[in-house]
Phi, psi and omega in degrees: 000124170303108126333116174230169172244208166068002164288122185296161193294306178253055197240104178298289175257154201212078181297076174266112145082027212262134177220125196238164183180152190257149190261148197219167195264006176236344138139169187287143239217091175285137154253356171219106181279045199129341241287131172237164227142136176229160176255114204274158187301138183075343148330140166235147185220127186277148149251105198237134157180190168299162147317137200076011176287320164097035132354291185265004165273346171282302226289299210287340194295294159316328154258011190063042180260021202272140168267155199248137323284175035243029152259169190206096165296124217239330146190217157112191158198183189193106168304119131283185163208101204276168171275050203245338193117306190335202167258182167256176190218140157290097197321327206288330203270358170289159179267160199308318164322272188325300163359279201280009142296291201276351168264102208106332213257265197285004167208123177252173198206125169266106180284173198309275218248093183316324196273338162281318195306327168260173184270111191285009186223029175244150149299172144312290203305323179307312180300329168320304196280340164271349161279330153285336180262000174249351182224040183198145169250063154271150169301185161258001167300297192292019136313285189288347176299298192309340202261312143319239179025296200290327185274348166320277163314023178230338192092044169256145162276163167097333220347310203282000175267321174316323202270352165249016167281164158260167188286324183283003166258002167262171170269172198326278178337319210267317178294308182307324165282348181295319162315282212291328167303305119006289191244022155253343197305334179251014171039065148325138180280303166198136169254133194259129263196070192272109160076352193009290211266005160340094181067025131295132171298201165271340133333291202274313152000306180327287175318288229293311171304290158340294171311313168301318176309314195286305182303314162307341190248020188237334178254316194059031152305163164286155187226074155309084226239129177246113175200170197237009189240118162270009157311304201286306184310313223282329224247286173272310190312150170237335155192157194278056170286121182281124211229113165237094138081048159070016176221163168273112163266351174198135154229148172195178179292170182269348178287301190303324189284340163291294203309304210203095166271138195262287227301190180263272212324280212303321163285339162313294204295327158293307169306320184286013168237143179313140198226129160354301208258004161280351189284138179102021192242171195249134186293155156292155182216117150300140173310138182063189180226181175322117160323181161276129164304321188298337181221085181281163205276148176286163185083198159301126215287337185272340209298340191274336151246047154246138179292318207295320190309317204283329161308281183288011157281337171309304193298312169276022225295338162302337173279348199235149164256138189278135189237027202198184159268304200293353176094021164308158170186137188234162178291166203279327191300332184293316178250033150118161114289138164144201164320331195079012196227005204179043171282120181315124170252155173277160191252132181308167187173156199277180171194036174138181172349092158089346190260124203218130147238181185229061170274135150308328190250017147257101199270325173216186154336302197283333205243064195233179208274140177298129199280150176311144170266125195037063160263153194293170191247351165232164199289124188317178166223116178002306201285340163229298151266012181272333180236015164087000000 
């Protein structure tokens, strides 16, 4: 087992500089680029971006589930911090054994998609009890109580009929909680949360995020919640990090990043949830999509759907450069300076308490991307326009 230090005490997890990538017949396609994060010990902490961002390749990242190859954690490292006392360890460098302790036991995982994540030819209940029985030396009577016990605490009605169902007789919701009963089941240090409230409704979305708060405030693990609904950060969260196309572009607490999102993506991502006070208007949409990872645009990686480059290449015109057939023009800083062989990308930088982005055209605090117009100055609350 790796020994590591420079982790803070109350910091569960710690991502520095994890740059991950896939082999390809063209050589490796990085998805996830530099990406660094911490889980402060008690904490919920959002990753938030579109599909495809590469989000849930971080999430997978941390326990090593990606299989290899044709994935390649290519460097970087990822701290636990177990509440044991210990020293902290770097997950990449454990050896497997050390691994399959601490995975399921001391960090549990909800996955995206319940119905693959379970075993469609297991009772629910049966997958509990291997899940308890692989990292505790229980009989299996006391398995199964804890394993009743558990689904109990999640909100299944029923628990002890539930616990001889199979997964394809319960609903979305009922799987879902069945995942979160599972990966809580070993009273976890921190749990990671891929997609939760996925092809959930706004009810059971509710619920489910309620349970989650309570278990948290009931355990005092840590939460690492990976989504693309700013409903939910909204909801849960205690801070944020904005993830575009394998990189972080904005972090902040979650009031401050609702008050005043800096980065143009973060604010995209904001127009684009339904709101109360919006009706009879066309919900927003950014323009275009996630890039190719094998050929990402140079510079800023957003610049190819951002309105703000194309203003102030307007504003500017000696600053802008032509990018496109339709005649688009973007500012120069955005898609890079130099040589054309050492083109610059921008770098997080503060822009206050805690608040960090990564624009080339936000030079300070004061110089910043146009604030939303009549967005809360604190993060909506579910029951009224973040989720619609």
């Amino acid at each position: 087992m790796t020994l590591v230090s420079g982790i803070e005490n109350n910091t569960t997890l710690s991502i520095n500089k994890l740059h991950v990538g896939f082999e390809t017949d063209g050589g490796l396609i990085h998805v996830v680029d530099g990406v660094s994060l911490a889980v402060p010990a008690g904490k919920t902490v959002a990753l938030v971006g579109e599909s495809g961002c590469g989000k849930s390749v971080t999430a997978l990242s941390i326990l090593r589930l990606l299989p290899q190859p044709p994935a390649r954690i290519a460097s970087g490292s990822i701290r636990f911090q177990d509440n044991d006392g210990g020293e902290p360890v770097d997950l990449l460098r454990l050896d497997e054994a050390a691994l399959r302790h601490i995975r399921g036991g001391r960090i549990g995982m909800v996955f995206q998609e319940p119905m693959t994540a379970l075993n469609p030819v297991m009772t629910v209940g049966r997958q509990i009890v291997e899940a308890i029985r692989v990292h505790r030396s229980v009989p299996a009577a006391a398995a199964k109580r804890e394993a009743v016990a558990a689904l109990d605490r999640v909100g299944i009605r029923e628990p002890q009929r539930r616990f001889a169902a199979y997964p394809h007789e319960l609903s979305g919701g009922m799987r879902q909680r069945a995942l979160l009963a599972m990966a809580l089941i070993n009273d976890p240090v921190l749990l990671i949360a891929d997609e939760p409230t996925t092809a959930l409704d706004t009810t059971i979305q509710m619920h489910l995020l309620q349970l989650l708060k309570e278990l948290q405030d009931q355990t005092g693990m840590s939460v690492l919640l990976i989504t693309h609904d700013l409903g939910v950060v909204a909801e849960v969260a205690d801070y944020a990090y904005v993830m575009y196309a394998g990189r972080i572009v904005e972090q902040a607490p979650v009031a401050e990043l609702f008050a005043r999102p800096l980065h143009p993506y973060t604010q995209g991502l904001m127009r684009c949830t339904p709101r109360l006070d919006s009706v009879g208007r066309r919900l927003e949409v950014i323009p275009g999509t996630v890039p190719d990872f094998a050929r990402p645009p140079t510079g800023c990686r957003f610049h190819p759907r951002c309105q703000l480059t194309r203003d102030r290449a307007e504003q500017e015109p000696t600053e802008a450069v032509w990018i496109d057939q339709d005649g688009a023009r973007v500012h120069r800083q955005c898609v890079g300076r130099g040589d054309g062989r050492h083109l610059p990308t921008p770098t997080l930088k503060p822009h206050g308490p805690d608040h960090l982005a990564a624009c080339c055209l936000i030079e300070s605090s004061t110089v910043a991307v146009t604030p939303l117009q009549g967005f809360p100055d604190s993060p909506p609350s579910p029951q009224g326009d973040a989720l619609g």
